[in-house]
C-alpha positions as CSV (number, residue, x, y, z in Angstrom):
1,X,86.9,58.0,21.2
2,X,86.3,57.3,24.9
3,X,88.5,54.5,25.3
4,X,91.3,56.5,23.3
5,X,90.9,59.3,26.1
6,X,91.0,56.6,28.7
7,X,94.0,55.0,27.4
8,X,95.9,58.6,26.8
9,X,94.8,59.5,30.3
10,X,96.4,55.7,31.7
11,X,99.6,56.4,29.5
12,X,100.0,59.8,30.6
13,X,99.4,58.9,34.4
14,X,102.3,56.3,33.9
15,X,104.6,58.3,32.4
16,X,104.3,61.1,35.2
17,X,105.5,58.2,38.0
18,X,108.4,58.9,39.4
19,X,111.5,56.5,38.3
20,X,112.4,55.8,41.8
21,X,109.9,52.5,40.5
22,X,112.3,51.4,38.0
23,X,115.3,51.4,40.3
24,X,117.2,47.3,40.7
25,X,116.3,45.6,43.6
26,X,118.7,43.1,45.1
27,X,116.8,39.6,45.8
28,X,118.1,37.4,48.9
29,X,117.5,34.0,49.0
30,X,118.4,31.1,51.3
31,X,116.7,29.1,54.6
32,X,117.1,29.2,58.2
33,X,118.3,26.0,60.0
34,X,119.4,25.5,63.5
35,X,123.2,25.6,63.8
36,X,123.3,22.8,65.7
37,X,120.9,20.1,63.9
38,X,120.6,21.8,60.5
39,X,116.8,21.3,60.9
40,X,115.3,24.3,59.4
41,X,113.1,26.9,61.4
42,X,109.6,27.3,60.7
43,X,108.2,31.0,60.1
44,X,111.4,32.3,61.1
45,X,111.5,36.3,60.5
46,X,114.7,37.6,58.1
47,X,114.8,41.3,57.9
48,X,117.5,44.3,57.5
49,X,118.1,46.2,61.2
50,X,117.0,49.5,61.1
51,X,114.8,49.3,58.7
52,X,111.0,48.0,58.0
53,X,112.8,45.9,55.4
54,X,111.6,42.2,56.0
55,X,110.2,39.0,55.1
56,X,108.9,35.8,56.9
57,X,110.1,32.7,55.8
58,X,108.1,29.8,55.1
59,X,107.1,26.1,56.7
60,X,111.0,24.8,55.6
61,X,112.6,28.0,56.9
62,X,113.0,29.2,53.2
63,X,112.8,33.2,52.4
64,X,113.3,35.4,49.8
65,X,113.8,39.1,50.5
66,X,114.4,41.8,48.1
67,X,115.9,45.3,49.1
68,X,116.0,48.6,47.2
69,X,119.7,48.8,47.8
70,X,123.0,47.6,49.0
71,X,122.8,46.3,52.4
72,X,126.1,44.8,54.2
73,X,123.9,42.5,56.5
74,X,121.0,40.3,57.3
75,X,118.9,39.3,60.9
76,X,117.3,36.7,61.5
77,X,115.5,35.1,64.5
78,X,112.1,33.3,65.8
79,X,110.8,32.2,68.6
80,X,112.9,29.8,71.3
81,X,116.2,30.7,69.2
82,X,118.3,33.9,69.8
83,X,118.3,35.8,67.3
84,X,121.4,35.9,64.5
85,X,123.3,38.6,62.2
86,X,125.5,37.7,59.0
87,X,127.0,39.9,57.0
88,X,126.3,39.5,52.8
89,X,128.5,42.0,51.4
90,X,130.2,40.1,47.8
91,X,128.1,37.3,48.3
92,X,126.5,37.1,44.5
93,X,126.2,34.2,42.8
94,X,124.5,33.6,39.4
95,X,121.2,31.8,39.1
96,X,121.2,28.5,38.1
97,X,119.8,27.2,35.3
């Protein structure tokens, strides 16, 4: 009988979460090279402006960043290297498989 409560008490605490949970995210993808040698940069930081949207990417300058909604652009930028804007807006592709 105790676990029953305990499980009626977990399901009823999950069902009074708001939605806003279940919401898509959008998932960004990609690495950060420098323009001129295509080398990529290490730990560089990818983020939206004007948010506290962000990520850090890796040792290979590879990042994945997922945002709550639309956005129409990404930042990007790390030490030594100024930092860099693109926009994204229709840029979906399909996974591959």
């Amino acid at each position: 009988m105790k676990r029953f409560i305990l499980l009626l008490i977990f399901g009823l605490g999950l069902l009074a979460q708001p939605t806003a949970g279940l919401a898509q995210r959008i998932l960004f993808s990609g690495q950060i090279t420098e323009a001129a040698t295509g080398q990529p940069v290490p730990f560089a930081s990818v983020f939206v402006k004007g948010s506290s949207v962000g990520t850090t990417a890796d040792d290979q300058g590879r990042y994945q960043l997922s945002v709550p909604q639309p956005i129409d652009s990404l930042s990007a930028s790390a030490m030594g290297y100024r930092a860099k804007s693109r926009a994204v807006g229709g840029r979906f592709s399909k996974p591959s498989t």
